[in-house]
C-alpha positions, 0 to 999 in steps of 0.5 A: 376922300383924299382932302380928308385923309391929307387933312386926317395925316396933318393932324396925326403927329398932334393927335398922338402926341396928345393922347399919349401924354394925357391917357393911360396906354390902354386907351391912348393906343385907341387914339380917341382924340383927334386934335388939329395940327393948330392946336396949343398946349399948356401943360398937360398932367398925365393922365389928366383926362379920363374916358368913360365907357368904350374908346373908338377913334376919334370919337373926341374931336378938338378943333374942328367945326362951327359956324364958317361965318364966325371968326376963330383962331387957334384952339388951346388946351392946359390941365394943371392939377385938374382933371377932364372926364369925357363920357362919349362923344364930344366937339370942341369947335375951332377956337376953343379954349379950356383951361383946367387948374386943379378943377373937374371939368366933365362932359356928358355923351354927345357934347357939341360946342360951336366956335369960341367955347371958353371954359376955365375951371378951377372946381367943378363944371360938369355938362350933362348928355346932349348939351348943344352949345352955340358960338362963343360960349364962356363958361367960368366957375371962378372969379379970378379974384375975390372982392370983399373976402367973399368966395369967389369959385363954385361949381357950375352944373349943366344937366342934360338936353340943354342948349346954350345958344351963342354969345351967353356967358355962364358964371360960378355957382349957376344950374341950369336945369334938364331940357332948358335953353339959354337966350343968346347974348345972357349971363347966368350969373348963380341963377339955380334953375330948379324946374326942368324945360326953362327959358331963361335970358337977360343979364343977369339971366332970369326965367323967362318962360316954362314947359319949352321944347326943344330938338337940334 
């Protein structure tokens, strides 16, 4: 109990700063964010994350948990332009990475993602309620770049009860549907999952099996 609450009163100057600079007052007082004391930031709009429904402490988690066994340096957190919308509880694991440039990045109610999470947005990634993702995670809806004039943002959508397992890496313009699960080591490259409770792996990610199950 006492390594928990030193560890909780490390974290406080962080945590506040943060929750003050990106909420609006009456949710930031709440402190619902708890960030680790390691955590770097980019820069931070105001008020450029938004919390849905009621807000309780530390109900939002970044930095904490994952897999010991799996290396992770600091977290890092930037919105520019963009916005995050948090609809319940969330854990961004040691060595998260989120990067929101005048993109729409939302998660749903009971958001888990293991060490290593990378998501950059620059239009719209949203993840559904209880989404479970593994260690080393990517999620882009950009390129970067575009190659011979073609597009290269688009939205990516992730429904609910899905779980991504670890080393998968998810790219523009990908659905992947309620109750599926992605095999370790995949890239979803614009594959739109349209039946619910699919296998799908590979590089580039295809449907595998269909009618799976799965619990945390």
């Amino acid at each position: 109990m006492i390594k928990e609450f030193l560890k909780y009163l490390r974290d406080l100057p962080k945590s506040v700063y943060f929750n003050y600079r990106c909420l609006p007052f009456v949710q930031a007082k709440k402190l619902p964010f708890r960030v680790k004391y390691d955590t770097e930031f980019g820069i931070l709009d105001k008020k450029s994350i938004c919390i849905n429904g009621t807000c309780k402490r530390s109900m939002i988690t970044l930095g904490y948990r994952g897999g010991k066994f799996v290396s992770a340096g600091r977290g890092y957190i930037g919105i520019s332009g963009g916005k995050i919308i948090f609809n319940g509880t969330c854990n961004l694991g040691e060595g998260f990475g989120i990067a929101v440039e005048g993109g729409e990045l939302r998660f749903g109610e009971n958001f888990y993602a293991n060490r290593n999470f990378l998501a950059e947005c620059q239009k719209k990634i949203s993840f559904g309620d209880n989404v479970l993702l593994g260690w080393n995670v990517s999620v882009r809806d950009t390129d970067g770049h575009s190659v011979n004039g073609k597009p290269f943002i688009e939205e990516i959508a992730v429904k609910n009860h899905v779980w991504i397992a670890s080393d998968v890496t998810v790219l523009k313009g990908s659905v992947i549907s309620e109750g599926s699960v992605i095999a370790c080591k995949s890239t979803v490259c614009g594959l739109k999952m349209q039946e619910k409770k699919c296998l799908a792996g590979g590089t580039p990610a295809k449907i595998i099996k269909n009618n799976v199950e799965w619990t945390e």
